[in-house]
C-alpha positions, 0 to 999 in steps of 0.5 A: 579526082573521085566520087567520095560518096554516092548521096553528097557532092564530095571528091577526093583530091589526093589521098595515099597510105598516109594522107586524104584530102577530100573537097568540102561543100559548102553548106554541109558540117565538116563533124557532129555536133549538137545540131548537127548529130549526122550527115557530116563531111566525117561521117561521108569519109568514115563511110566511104573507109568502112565500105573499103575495109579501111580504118578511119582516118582522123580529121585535121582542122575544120572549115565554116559550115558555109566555107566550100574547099580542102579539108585534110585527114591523116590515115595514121597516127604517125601522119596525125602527130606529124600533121598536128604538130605542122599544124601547131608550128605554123608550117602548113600553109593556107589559101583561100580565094574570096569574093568581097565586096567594097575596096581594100584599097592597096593592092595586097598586105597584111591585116594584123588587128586582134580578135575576140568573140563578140560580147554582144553577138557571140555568133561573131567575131570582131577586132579588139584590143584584148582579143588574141593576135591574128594576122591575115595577108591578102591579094587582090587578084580583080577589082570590078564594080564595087566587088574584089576577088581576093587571095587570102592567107591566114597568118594565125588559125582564128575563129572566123579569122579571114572574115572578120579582118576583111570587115574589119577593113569594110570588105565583107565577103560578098553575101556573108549575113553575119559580116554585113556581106548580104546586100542588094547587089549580092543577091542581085548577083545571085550569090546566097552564101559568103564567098569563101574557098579553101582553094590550096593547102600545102605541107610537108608530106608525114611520110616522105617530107616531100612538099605537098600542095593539094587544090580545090577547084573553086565551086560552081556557085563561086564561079558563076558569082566570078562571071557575073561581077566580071572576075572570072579571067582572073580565078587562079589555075586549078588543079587537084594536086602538085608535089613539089614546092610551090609555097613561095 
């Protein structure tokens, strides 16, 4: 793993002729934006390509602002229209870890409920019967005193998918202000953003088919959050990168 940039916390996790996947912080914007012009993940990435004679790689997919984990950039356009099109087709597979707080009371399972802006909140997102079909599968990995540490598979690519499902069934992520996740016992924990992780991102390789898995280690904030509700002997083994097919 490398220091991607010398001012921002960002490692790369896996990179070659074709592919680079670097590990986003959270807090910080994965591209510009109205509100947010500079200072971004792509911006960290561009420079680093630019400092190293190389051309700029194109972005993938995107995580929430609070959202810490995996982000992927093809560095040719022929791993971009291979990569999209795994994208498009439901091919690439997506896990996160989640701290949750409340009982989803089975063990694992899969959320399958519609979702839809929020007519009244537009920030949100909420299970309608008009809204778009989304399903998410899910793992509790621990259970302990009223907090869950949870593995999470999106099944569709909404917006805000795994954390509305997951208040959707009273299980908000743990100190998540939008999804009523921000209680007393959150901050009394020390958690001050919603606890979600791209933990692992596995696909096919665009130039050799091989199939890729690439990791994030889980934060720094998350882990302290997993050692002080007593989840921490059950957080998955990290590592920055496996070939071979582990998307079983």
């Amino acid at each position: 793993m490398m220091a991607l940039h010398d001012t921002l916390d960002i490692a790369i996790l896996a990179e070659d002729d074709d592919i680079q996947a670097v590990a986003k912080p959270a807090g910080l914007v994965v591209h510009p934006a109205y509100r947010h012009p500079d200072g971004t993940l792509t911006d960290a990435v561009f420079a680093d390509a630019d400092r190293r004679g190389l051309p700029r790689p194109w972005l993938l997919h995107r995580l929430d602002r609070e959202t810490s984990g995996v982000v992927l950039f093809a560095r040719t356009e022929e791993a971009r229209r291979n990569l999209v099109r795994q994208f498009e087709q439901r091919q690439i597979v997506k896990r996160y870890l989640a701290i949750i707080g409340g009982d989803l009371e089975i063990s694992s399972g899969e959320i399958d409920a519609p979702l839809c802006r929020d007519p009244l909140d537009r920030r949100r997102v909420i299970v309608l019967p008009a809204g778009k079909p989304a399903r998410t599968r899910f793992r509790v990995l621990a259970a302990r005193n009223g907090f869950s540490l949870v593995l999470a598979e999106p099944l569709t690519g909404r917006t805000h998918q795994i954390r509305a499902h997951l208040a959707f069934r009273g299980a908000p992520l743990a100190g998540d202000l939008t999804y009523g996740g921000a209680t007393e016992a959150t901050q009394a924990a020390g958690i001050e953003r919603a606890q979600l992780h791209a933990w692992e991102l596995a696909f096919r390789h665009p130039a050799t088919g091989a199939s890729t898995t690439v990791r994030a280690p889980l934060p720094a904030d998350m882990r302290a959050a997993c050692a002080t509700l007593g989840l921490d002997e059950d957080i998955p083994i990290d590592s920055s990168r496996t070939t071979g097919d582990e998307c079983d």
